[in-house]
C-alpha positions as CSV (number, residue, x, y, z in Angstrom):
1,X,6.8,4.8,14.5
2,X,9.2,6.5,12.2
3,X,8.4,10.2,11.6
4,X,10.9,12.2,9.4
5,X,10.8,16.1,9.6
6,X,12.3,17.4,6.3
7,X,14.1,20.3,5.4
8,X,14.9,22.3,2.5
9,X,11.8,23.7,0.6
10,X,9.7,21.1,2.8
11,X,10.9,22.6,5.6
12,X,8.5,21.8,8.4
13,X,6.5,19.6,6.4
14,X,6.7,15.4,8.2
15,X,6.0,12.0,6.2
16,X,5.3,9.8,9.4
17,X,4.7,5.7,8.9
18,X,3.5,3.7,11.7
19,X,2.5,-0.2,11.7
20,X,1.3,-2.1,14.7
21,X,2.5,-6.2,14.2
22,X,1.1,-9.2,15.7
23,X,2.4,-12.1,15.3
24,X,4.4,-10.7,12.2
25,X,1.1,-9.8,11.1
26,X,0.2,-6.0,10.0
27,X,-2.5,-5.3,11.9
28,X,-3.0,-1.6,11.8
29,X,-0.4,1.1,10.1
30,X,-0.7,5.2,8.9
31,X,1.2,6.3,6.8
32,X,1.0,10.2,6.1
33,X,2.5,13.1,3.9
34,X,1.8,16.2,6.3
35,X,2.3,19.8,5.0
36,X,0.5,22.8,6.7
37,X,2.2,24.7,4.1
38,X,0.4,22.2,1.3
39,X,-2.9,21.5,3.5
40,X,-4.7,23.6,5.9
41,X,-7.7,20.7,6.6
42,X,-7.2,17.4,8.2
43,X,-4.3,18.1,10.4
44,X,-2.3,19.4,7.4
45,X,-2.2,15.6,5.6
46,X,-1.8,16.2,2.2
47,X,-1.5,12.4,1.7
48,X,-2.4,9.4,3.8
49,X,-3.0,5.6,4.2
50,X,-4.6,4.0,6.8
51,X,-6.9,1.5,8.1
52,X,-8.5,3.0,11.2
53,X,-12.2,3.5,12.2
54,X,-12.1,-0.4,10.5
55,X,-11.8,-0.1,7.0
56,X,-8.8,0.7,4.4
57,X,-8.7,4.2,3.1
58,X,-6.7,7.3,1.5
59,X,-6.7,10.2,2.3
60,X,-6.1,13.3,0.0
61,X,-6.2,17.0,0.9
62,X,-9.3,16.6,3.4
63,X,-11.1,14.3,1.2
64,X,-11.5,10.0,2.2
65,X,-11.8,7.4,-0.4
66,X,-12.4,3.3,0.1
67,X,-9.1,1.7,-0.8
68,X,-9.0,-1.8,-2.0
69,X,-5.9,-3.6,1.1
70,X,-3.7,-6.1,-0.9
71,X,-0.6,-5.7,1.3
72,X,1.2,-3.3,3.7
73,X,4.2,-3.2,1.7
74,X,2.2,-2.7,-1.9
75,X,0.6,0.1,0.5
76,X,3.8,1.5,1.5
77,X,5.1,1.5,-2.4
78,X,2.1,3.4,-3.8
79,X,2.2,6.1,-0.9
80,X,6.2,6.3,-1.7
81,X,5.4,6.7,-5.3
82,X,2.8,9.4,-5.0
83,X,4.3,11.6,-2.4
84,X,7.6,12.0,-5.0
85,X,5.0,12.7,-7.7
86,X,3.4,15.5,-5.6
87,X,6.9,16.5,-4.6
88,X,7.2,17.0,-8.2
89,X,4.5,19.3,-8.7
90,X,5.0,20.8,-5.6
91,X,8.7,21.8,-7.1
92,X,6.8,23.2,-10.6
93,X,4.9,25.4,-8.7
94,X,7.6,27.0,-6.6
């Protein structure tokens, strides 16, 4: 598990991504953009990706959608992608 605490205007705010192998194979992984500052439902995720409770699925500021698995790095890639463009909004309205 690799959780990064951030600093700077995200100050406090932790992007966390853990993945469980076996046998090289992803088996279970989270990945999640937490900001109390950003969120106040769902333990503060803004953003997240998971496949818990035994199906693949996003979550975005309290709400859970059905997300179509291809891989755990195209997974990984898309979460990367949208927390920068959040962080870009984020930084428009500061």
């Amino acid at each position: 598990m690799e959780i990064s605490r951030l600093k700077g205007k995200r100050e406090g705010a932790i992007l966390k991504d853990e993945v469980w192998y076996e046998d090289e194979r992803v088996i279970a992984y989270n990945l999640a953009y937490i900001n109390l500052k950003r969120c106040r439902v769902d333990h503060g995720r803004v953003l997240g990706y998971d496949n818990s409770h035994g199906f693949h699925h996003r979550h975005f500021m309290g709400k859970i959608e059905s997300i179509e698995y291809t891989t755990y790095d195209d997974h990984v890639k898309r979460f990367i992608e949208e927390v920068h463009k959040l962080w870009r909004i984020e930084d428009e309205e500061d």
